[in-house]
SEZATI-832789 format. One line per 8 residues: number of its first residue (from 1); for each residue x, y, z of N, C-alpha, C. Coordinates in steps of 0.2 Angstrom, whole numbers, plus 2048, in hexadecimal, padded with zeros to 3 digits. Example, Ala and Ser with C-alpha at 12.3 -4.5 7.8 and 13.67 -1.06 7.14 Angstrom:
<atoms>
1 = 842/7E4/827/83E/7EA/827/842/7F0/827 | 840/7F5/823/844/7FB/824/840/800/827
</atoms>
This chain:
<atoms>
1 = 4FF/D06/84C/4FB/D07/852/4FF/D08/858 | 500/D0C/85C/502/D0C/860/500/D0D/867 | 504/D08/86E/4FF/D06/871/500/D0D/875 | 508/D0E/876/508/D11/87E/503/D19/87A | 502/D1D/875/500/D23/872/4F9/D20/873 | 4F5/D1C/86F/4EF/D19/874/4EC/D19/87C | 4F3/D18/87F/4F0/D17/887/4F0/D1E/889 | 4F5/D22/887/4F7/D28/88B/4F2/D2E/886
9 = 4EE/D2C/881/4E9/D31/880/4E2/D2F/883 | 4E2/D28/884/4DC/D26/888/4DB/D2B/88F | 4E1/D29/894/4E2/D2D/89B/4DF/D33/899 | 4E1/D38/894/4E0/D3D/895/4D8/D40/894 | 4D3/D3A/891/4CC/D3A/88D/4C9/D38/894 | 4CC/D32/898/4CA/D31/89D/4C8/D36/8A2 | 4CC/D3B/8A3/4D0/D3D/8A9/4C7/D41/8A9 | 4C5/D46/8A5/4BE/D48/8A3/4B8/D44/8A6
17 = 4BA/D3C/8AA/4B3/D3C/8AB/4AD/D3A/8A8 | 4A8/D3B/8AE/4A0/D3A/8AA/4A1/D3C/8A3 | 4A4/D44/8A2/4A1/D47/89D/4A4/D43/895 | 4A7/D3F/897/4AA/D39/890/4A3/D35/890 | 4A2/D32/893/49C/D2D/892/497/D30/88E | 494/D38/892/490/D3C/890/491/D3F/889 | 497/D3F/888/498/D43/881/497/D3F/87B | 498/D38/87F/499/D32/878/492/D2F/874
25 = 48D/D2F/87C/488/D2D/87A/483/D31/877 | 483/D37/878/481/D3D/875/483/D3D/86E | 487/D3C/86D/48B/D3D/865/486/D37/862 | 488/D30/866/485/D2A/864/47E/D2C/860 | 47B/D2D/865/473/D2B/866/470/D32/85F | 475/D38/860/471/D3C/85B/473/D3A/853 | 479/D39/855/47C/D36/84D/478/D31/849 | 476/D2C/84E/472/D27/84D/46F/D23/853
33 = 468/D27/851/462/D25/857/45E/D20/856 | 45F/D19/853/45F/D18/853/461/D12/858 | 467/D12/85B/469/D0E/860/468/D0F/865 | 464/D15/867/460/D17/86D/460/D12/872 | 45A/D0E/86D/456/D08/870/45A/D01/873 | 45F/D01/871/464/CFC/873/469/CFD/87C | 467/D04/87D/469/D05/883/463/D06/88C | 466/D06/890/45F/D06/895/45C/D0D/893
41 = 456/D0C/899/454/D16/899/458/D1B/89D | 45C/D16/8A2/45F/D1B/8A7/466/D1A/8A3 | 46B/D1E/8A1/473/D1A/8A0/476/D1B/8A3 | 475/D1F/8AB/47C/D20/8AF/480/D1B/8B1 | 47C/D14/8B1/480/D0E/8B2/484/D0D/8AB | 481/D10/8A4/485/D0C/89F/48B/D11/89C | 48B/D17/8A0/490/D1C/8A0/497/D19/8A2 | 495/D17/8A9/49A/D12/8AB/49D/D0D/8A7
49 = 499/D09/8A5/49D/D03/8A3/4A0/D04/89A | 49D/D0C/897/49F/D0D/893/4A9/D0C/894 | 4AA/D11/899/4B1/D13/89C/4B5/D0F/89E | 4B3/D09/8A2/4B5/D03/8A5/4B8/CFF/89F | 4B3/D00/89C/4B4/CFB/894/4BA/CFD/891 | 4BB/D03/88F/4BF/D06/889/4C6/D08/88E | 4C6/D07/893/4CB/D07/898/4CD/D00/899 | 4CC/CFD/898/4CE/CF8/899/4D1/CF3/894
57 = 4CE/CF5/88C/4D1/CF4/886/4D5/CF8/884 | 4D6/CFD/887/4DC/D02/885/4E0/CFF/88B | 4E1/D00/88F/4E6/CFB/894/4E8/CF7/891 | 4E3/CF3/88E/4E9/CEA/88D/4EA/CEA/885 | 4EA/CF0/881/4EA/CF2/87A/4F1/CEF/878 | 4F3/CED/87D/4FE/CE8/87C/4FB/CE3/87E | 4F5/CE0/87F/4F7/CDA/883/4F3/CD6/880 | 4F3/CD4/877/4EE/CD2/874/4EA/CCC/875
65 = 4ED/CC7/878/4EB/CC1/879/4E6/CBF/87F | 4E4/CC4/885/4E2/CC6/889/4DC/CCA/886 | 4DE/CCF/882/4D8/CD2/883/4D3/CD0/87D | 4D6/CCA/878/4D1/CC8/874/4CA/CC5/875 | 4CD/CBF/87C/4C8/CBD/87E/4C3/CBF/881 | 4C6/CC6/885/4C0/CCB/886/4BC/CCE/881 | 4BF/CD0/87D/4B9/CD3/878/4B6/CCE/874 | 4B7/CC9/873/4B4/CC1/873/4AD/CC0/875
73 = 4AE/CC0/87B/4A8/CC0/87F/4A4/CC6/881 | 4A7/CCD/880/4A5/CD3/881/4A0/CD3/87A | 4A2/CD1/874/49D/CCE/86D/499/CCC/86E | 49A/CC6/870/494/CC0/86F/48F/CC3/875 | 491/CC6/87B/48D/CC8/880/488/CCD/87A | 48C/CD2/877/488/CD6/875/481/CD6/873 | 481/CD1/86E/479/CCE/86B/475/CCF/86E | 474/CCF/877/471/CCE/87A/46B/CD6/87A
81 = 46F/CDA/878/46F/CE2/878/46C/CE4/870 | 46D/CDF/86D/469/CDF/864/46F/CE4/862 | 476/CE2/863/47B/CE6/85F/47B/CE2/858 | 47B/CE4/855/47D/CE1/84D/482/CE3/849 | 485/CE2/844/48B/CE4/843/48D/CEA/83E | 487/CED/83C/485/CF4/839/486/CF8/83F | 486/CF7/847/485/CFD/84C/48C/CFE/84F | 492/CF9/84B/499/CF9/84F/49C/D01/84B
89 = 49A/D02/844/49E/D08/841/499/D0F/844 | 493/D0E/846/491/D15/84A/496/D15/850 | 496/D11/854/498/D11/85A/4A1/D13/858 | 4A3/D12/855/4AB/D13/853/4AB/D1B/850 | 4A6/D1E/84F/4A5/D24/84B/4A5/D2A/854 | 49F/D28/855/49E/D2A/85C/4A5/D29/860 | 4A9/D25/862/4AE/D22/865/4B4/D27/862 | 4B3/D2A/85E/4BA/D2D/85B/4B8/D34/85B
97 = 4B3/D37/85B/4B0/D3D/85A/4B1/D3D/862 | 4AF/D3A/868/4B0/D3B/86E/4B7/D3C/872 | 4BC/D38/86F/4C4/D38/86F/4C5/D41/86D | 4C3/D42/868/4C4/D48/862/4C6/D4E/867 | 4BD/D4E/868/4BB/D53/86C/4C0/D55/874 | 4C0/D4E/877/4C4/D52/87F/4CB/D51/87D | 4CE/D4F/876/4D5/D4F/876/4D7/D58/874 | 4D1/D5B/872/4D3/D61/86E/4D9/D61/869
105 = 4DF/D64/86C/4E2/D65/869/4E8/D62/868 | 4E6/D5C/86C/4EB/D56/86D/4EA/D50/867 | 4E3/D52/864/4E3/D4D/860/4E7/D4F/858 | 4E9/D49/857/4ED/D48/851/4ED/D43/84D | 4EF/D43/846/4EC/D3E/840/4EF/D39/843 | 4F4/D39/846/4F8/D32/848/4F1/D2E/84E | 4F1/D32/852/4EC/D32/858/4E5/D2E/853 | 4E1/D31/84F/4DC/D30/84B/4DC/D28/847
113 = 4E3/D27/846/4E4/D22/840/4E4/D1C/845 | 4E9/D1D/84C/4E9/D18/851/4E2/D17/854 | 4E0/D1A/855/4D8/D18/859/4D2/D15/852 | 4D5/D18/84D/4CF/D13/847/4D2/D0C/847 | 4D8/D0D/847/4DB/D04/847/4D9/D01/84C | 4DA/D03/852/4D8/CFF/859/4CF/CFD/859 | 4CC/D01/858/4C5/D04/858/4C5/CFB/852 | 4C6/CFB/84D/4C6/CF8/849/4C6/CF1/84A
121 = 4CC/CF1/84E/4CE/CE9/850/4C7/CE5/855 | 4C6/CEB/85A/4C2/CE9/85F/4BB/CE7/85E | 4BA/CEA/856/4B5/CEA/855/4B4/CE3/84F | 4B7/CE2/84B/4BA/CDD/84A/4BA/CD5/84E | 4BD/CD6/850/4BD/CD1/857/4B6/CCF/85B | 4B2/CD4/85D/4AC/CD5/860/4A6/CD1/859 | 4A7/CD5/853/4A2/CD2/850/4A2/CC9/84D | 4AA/CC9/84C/4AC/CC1/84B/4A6/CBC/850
129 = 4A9/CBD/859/4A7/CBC/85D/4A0/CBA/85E | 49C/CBF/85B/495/CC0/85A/493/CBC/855 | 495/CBB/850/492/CB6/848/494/CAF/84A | 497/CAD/84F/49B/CA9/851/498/CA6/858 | 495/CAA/85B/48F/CA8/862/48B/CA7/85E | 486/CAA/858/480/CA8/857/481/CA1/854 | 485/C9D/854/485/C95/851/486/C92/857 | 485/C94/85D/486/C92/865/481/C93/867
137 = 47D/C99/86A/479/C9C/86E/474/CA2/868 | 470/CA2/86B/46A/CA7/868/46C/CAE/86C | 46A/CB4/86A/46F/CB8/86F/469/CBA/877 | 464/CB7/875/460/CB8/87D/45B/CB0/87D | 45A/CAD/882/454/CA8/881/44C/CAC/884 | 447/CAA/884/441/CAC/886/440/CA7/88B | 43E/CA9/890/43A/CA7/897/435/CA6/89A | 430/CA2/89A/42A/CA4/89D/42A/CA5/8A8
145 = 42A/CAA/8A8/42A/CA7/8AF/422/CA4/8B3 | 424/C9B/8B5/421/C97/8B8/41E/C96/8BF | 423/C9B/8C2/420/C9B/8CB/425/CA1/8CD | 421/CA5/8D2/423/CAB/8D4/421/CAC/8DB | 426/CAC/8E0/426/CAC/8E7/427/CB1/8E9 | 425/CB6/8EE/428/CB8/8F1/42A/CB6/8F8 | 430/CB7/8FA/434/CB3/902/435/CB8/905 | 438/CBE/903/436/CC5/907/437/CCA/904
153 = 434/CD0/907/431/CD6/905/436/CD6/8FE | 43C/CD7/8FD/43F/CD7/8F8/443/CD2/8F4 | 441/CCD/8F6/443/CC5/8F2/440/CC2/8EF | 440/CBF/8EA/43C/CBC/8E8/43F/CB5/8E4 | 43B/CAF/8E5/43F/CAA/8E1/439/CA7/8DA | 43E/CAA/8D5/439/CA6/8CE/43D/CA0/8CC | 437/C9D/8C7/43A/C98/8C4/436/C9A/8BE | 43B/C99/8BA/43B/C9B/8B2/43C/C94/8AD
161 = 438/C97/8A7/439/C90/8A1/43B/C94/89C | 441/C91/899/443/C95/893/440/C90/88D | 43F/C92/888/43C/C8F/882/43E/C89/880 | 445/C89/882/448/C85/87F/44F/C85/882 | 452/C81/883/457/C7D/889/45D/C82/889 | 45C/C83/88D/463/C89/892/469/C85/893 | 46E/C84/891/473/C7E/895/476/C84/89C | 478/C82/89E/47E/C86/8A3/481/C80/8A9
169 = 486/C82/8AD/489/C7E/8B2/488/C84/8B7 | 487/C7F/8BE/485/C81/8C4/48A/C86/8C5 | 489/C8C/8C8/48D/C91/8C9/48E/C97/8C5 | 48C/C94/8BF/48A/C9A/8BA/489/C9F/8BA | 488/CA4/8B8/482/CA8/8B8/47F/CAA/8B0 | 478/CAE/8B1/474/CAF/8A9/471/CB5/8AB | 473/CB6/8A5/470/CC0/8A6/465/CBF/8A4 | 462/CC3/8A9/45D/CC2/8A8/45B/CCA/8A9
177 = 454/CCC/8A2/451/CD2/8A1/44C/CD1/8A3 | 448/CD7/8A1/442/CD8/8A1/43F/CD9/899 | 43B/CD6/896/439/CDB/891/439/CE1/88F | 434/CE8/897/434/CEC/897/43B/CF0/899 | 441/CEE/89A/446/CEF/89D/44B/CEF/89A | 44F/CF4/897/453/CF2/891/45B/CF3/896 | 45A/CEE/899/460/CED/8A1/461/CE7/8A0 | 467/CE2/8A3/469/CDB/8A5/46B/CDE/8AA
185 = 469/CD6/8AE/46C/CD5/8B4/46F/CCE/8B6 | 473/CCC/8B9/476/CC3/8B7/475/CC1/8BF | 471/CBC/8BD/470/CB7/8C4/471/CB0/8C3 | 473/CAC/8C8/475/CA5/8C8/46F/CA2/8C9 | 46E/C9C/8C4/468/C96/8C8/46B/C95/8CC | 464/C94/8D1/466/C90/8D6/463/C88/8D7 | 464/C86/8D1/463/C80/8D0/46B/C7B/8CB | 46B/C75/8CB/46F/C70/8C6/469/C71/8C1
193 = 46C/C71/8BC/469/C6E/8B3/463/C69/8B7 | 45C/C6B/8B3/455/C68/8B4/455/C64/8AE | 450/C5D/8AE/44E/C5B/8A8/449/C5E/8A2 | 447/C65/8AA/442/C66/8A5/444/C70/8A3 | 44A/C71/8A4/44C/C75/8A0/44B/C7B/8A5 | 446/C7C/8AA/445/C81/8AF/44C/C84/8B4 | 44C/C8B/8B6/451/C8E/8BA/44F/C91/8C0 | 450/C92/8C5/44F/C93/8C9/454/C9A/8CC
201 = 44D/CA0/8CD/454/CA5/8CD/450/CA8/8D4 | 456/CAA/8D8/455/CAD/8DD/458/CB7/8DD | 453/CBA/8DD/454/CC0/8DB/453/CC6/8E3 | 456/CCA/8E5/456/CCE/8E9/455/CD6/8E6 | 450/CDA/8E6/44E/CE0/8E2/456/CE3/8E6 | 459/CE7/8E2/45E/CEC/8E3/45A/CF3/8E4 | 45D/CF9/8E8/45C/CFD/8E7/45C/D02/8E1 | 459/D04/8DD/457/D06/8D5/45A/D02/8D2
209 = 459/CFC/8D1/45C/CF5/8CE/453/CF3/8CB | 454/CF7/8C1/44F/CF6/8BE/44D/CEF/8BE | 452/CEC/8BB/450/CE3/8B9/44D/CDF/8C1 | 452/CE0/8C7/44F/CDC/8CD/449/CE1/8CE | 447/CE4/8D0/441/CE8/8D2/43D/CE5/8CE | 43D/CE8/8C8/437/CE2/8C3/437/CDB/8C5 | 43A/CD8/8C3/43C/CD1/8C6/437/CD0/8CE | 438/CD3/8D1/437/CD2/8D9/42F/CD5/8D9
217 = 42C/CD9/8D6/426/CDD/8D8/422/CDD/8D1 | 427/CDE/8CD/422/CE0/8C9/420/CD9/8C3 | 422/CD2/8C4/421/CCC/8C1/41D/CC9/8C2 | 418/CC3/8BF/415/CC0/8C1/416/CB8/8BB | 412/CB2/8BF/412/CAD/8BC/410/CAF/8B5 | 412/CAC/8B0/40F/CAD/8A9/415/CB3/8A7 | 417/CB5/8A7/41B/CBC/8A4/422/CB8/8A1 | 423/CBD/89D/428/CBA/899/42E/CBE/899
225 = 433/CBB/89B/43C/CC0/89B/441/CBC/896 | 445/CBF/899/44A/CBA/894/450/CBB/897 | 454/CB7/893/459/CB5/897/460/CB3/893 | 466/CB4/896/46E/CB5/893/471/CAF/891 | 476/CAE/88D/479/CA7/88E/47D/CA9/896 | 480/CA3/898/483/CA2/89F/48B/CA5/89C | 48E/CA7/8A3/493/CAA/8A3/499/CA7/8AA | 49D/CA9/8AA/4A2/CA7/8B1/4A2/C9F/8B1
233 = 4A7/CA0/8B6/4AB/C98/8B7/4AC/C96/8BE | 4AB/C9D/8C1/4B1/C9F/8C8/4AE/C9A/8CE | 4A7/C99/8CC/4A3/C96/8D1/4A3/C8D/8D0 | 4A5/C8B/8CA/4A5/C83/8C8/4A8/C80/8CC | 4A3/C7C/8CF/4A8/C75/8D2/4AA/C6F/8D0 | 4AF/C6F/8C9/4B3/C6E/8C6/4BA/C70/8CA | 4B9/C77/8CC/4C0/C79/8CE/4C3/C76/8D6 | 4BE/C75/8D8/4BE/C70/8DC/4C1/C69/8DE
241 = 4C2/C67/8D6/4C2/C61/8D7/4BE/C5D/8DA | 4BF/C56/8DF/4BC/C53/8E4/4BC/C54/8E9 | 4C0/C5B/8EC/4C0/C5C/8F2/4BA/C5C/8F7 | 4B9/C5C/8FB/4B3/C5E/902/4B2/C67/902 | 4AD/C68/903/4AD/C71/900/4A7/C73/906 | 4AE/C79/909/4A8/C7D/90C/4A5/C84/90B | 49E/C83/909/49B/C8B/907/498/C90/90C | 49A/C96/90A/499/C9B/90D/494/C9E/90B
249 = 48D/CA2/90C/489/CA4/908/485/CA9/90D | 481/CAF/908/47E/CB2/90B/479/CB5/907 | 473/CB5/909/46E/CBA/905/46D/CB5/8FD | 46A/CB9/8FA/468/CB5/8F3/470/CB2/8F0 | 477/CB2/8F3/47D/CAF/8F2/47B/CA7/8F3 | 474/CA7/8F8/474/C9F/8F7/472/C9B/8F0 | 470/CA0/8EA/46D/C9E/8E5/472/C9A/8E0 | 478/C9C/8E1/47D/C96/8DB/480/C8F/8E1
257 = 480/C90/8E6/483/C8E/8EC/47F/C85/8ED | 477/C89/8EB/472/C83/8EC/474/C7E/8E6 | 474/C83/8E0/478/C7F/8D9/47C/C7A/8DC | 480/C7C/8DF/487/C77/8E1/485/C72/8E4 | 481/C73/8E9/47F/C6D/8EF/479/C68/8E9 | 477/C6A/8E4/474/C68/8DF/477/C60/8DA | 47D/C65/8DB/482/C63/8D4/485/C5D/8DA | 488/C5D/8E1/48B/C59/8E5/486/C54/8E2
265 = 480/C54/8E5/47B/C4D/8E7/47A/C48/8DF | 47C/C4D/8D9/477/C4A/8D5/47E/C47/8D3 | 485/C4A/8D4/48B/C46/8D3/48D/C3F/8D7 | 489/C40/8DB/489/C38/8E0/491/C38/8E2 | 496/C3F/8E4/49A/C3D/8E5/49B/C3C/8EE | 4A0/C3B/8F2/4A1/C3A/8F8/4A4/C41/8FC | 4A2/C45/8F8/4A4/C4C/8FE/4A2/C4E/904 | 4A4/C52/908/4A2/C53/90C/4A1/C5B/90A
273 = 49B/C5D/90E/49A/C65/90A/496/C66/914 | 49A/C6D/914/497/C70/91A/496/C79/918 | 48E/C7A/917/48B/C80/918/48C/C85/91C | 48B/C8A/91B/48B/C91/921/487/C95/91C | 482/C98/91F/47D/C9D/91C/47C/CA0/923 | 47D/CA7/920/47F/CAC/923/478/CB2/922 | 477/CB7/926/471/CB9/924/470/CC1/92B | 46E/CC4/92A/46F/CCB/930/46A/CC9/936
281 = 464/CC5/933/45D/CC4/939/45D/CBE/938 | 458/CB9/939/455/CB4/937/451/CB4/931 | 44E/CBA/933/448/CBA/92E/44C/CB9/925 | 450/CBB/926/453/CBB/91E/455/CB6/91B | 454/CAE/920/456/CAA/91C/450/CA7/918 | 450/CAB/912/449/CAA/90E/449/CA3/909 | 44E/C9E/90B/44B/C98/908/44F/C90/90D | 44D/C92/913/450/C8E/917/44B/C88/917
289 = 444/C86/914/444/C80/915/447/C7C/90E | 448/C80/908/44B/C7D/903/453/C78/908 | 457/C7F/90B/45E/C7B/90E/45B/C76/913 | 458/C76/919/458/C71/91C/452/C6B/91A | 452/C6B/913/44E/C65/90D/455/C62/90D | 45A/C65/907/460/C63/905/462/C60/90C | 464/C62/912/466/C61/918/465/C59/91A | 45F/C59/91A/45B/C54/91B/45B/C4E/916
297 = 45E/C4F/911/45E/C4D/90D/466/C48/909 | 469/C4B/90D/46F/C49/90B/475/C48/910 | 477/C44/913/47B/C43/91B/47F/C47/91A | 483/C47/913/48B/C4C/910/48A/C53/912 | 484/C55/912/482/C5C/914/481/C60/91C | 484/C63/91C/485/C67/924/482/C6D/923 | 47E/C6F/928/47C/C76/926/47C/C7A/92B | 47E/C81/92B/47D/C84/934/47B/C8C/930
305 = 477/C8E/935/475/C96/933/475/C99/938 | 479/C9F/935/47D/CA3/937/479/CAA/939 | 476/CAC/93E/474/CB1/93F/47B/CB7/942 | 479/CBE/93C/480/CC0/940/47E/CC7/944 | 476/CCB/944/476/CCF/94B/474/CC8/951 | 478/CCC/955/475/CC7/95E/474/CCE/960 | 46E/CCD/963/469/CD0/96B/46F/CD3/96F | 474/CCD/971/477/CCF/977/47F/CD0/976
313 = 47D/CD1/96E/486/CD5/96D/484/CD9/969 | 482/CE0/96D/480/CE4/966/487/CE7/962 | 487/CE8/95C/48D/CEB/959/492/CE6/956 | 48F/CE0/959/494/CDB/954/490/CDA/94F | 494/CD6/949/490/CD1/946/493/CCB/941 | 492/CC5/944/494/CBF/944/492/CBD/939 | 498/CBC/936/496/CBB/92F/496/CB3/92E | 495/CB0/92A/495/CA9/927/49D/CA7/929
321 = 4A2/CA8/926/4A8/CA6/926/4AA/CA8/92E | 4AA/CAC/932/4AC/CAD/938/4AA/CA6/93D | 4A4/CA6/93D/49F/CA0/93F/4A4/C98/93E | 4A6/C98/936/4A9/C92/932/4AF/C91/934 | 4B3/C98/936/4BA/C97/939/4BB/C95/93E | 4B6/C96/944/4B5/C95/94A/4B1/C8F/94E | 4B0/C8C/947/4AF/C85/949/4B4/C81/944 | 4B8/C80/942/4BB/C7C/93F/4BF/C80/93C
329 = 4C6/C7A/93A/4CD/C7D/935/4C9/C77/92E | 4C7/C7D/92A/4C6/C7A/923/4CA/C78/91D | 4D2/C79/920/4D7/C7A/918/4D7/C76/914 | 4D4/C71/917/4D6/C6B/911/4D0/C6B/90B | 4CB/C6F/90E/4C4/C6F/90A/4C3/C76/903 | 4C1/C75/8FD/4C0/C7B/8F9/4BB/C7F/8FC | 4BC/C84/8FD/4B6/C8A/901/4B5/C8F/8FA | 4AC/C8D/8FA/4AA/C92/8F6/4A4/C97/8FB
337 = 4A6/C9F/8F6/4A3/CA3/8F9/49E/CA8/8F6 | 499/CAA/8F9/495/CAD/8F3/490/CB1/8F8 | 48E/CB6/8F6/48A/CBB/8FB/48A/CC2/8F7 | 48A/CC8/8FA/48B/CCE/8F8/491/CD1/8F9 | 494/CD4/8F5/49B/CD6/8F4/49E/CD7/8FA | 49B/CDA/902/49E/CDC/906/49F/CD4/909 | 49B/CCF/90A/49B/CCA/90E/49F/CC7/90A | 4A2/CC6/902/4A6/CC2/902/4AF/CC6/902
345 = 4B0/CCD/902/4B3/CD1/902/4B7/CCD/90B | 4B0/CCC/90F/4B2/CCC/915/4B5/CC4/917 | 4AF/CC1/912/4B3/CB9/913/4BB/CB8/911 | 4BA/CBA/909/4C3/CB8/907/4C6/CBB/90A | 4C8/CC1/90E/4CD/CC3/911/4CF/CC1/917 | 4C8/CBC/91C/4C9/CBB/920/4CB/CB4/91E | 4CB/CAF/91A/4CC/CAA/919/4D3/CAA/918 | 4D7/CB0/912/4DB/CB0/911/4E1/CB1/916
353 = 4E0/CB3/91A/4E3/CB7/922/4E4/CB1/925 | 4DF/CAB/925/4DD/CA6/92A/4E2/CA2/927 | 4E5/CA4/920/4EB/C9D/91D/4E7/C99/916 | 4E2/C9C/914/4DF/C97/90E/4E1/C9A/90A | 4E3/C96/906/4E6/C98/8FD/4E1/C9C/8F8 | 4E4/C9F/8F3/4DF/CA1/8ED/4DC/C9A/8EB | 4DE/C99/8EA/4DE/C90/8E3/4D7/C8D/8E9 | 4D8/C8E/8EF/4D0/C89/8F2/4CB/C8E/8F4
361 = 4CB/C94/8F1/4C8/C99/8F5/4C3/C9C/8EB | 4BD/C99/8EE/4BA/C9B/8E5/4B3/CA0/8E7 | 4B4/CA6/8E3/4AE/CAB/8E5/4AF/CAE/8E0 | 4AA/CB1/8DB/4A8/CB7/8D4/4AE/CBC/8D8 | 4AD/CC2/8D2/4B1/CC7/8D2/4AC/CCC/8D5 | 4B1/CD1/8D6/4AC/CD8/8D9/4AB/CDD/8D6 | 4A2/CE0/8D8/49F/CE3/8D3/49B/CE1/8D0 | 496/CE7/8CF/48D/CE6/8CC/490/CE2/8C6
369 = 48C/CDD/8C5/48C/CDA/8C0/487/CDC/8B9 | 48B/CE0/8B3/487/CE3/8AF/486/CDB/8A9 | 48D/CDA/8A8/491/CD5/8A3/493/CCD/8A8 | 48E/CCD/8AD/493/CC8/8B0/496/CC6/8B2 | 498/CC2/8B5/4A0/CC0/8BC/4A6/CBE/8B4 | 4A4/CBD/8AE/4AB/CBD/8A8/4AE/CC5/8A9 | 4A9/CC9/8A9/4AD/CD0/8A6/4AF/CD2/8AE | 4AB/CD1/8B2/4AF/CD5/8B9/4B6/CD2/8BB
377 = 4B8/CCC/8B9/4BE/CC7/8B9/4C2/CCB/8B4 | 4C0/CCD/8AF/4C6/CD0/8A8/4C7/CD6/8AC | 4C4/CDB/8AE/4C4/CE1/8AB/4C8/CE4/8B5 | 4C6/CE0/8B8/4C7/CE0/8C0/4D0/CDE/8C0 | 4D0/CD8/8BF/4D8/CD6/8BF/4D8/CD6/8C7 | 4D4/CD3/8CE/4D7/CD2/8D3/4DD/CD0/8D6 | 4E1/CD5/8D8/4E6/CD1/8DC/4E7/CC9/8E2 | 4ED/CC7/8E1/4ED/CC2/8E8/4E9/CC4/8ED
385 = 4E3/CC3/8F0/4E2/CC4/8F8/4DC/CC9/8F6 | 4DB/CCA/8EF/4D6/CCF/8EF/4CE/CCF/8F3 | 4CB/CD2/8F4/4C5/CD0/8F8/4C1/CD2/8F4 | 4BD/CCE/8EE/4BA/CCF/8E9/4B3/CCB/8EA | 4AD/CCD/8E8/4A8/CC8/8E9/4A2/CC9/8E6 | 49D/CC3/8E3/498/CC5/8DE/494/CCC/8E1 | 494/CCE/8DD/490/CD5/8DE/488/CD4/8DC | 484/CCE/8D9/47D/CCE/8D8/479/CCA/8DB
393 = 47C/CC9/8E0/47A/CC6/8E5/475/CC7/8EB
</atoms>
């Protein structure tokens, strides 16, 4: 197998665009219609991550030890999609007929034999992965949802019961569906691990975002969803250590953030933790009396909220970390951030400008979360100083 002839026929499959996605799942789906069902209704999102994906195994096709434990996790994720191990040789069929096709006349038996080997390994790898989660995790659990608020026109906060005991650690995140929606989308509880096994999720309807829209409008108590095993690390307060931590948060970003403040109190340790919730109006802080409960509740807890239009400065607008800077030198403290991609893009750069290290600066990677904050971290590779930030927020 070889890699550089692998990369340098990829380039050339790639360079075609949409119409590679289009041609592969078109071959897919009539060759074998049955896997229809396995994908959403709309694909133009799973075009994308078609290309993302095979782009990024093909990049690190030299770099085996790296890209194992992506496709590791890129397996066991699968289950969740009712892939089994009878659907990896259709998809290798489709995969080589689509190569085939926009290589023309570039394609060659050496070319053919290279792409069934690699094709092979990954698949290989990916189904090990899978037989190997099911002695772990179930590939989805079932949900009842329990209590269903709405806080504003597009927000809503549920609390959900899975059948049976969900572990995860605060900062996590878990992919959560619709029955009727053959979509994932990955949201942080915003709770610490419950006795009674319930998660508390805070969801913000996206604009043609099937799974939040449903979730936001079209749920109701009694309804049943399901739900991912947990994924990422970036947000654990482990990495932490013992330090004193300050959070930056905005929008439904305060949903793993509460997790934290959660995990502080039930730690019984001696930190000192200072808040900033950040928000455009006031009216958005759609669960301010839960913060000023904790507030109230905890001396180690500092809270300020950060309104960022002012009346009497039109054109500015004041973010959560700006406010943070300008009231205090934090270095000594771990700073976590969490919001939508733009506010935390705007955080870390500014922190980083200000003099704070990568190592005390903890925030998801950047990008819609299709596979959660694991795959955005493999497939991204942000650089030092990068301005990266959970994008499900």
């Amino acid at each position: 197998m070889d890699a550089a002839r692998l990369k340098q026929s990829w380039s050339v499959v790639a360079g075609h665009g949409d119409q590679v996605p289009l041609y592969f799942y078109s071959t897919l789906f009539l060759a074998h219609p049955e896997t229809r069902q396995m994908f959403p209704t709309n694909m133009a999102g799973q075009r994308d991550r078609l290309v993302t994906a095979l782009g990024h195994i093909v990049s690190n096709v030299d770099q085996v030890d790296g890209l194992v434990g992506f496709l590791q996790d890129l397996g066991a994720d699968h289950r969740k999609f009712a892939v089994r191990a009878e659907h990896y040789p259709a998809v290798g069929e489709a995969l080589v007929a689509t190569l085939q096709h926009f290589l023309a006349e570039q394609w060659t038996d050496e070319l053919a034999a290279d792409w069934t080997a690699a094709y092979g390994l990954v698949a290989q790898v990916m189904m090990e992965a899978a037989q190997a989660a099911e002695a772990v995790n179930p590939p989805w659990w079932v949900a009842e949802i329990v209590a269903h608020e709405r806080r504003a026109f597009d927000v809503a906060v549920l609390t959900v019961r899975p059948q049976y005991l969900l572990p995860f650690t605060p900062g996590q995140s878990i992919g959560v569906s619709h029955p009727s929606v053959r979509s994932w989308r990955y949201y942080s509880p915003a709770n610490a691990p419950r006795a009674d096994g319930t998660l508390e999720l805070h969801v913000r309807a996206a604009p043609g975002g099937a799974v939040s829209s449903r979730l936001v409008y079209g749920s109701a108590v009694g309804d049943r969803i399901h739900l991912a095993a947990p994924v990422g690390d970036r947000l654990g307060l482990w990495s932490a250590g013992s330090s004193d931590l300050l959070l930056l948060v905005a929008g439904t970003g305060w949903a793993p953030v509460k997790a934290l403040v959660e995990q502080v109190a039930a730690e019984g340790s001696r930190r000192r933790v200072d808040l900033y919730v950040g928000a455009r109006s006031r009216s958005e802080f759609y669960d301010s009396d839960a913060i000023d409960k904790l507030a109230s509740s905890h001396p180690w807890l500092t809270v300020t909220y950060v309104v960022g239009a002012d009346v009497h400065r039109p054109g500015e607008f004041v973010q959560a970390v700006d406010r943070a800077l300008a009231d205090g030198d934090w270095r000594s403290r771990h700073v976590f951030v969490c919001g939508s991609d733009e506010m935390v893009s705007h955080a870390v750069r500014t922190l980083v400008q200000a003099g704070y290290h990568a190592g005390q600066v903890h925030h998801e990677g950047l990008g819609t979360q299709w596979y959660g904050p694991a795959w955005r971290t493999a497939v991204q590779q942000p650089a030092a100083g990068d301005t990266s930030g959970g994008g499900h927020r």
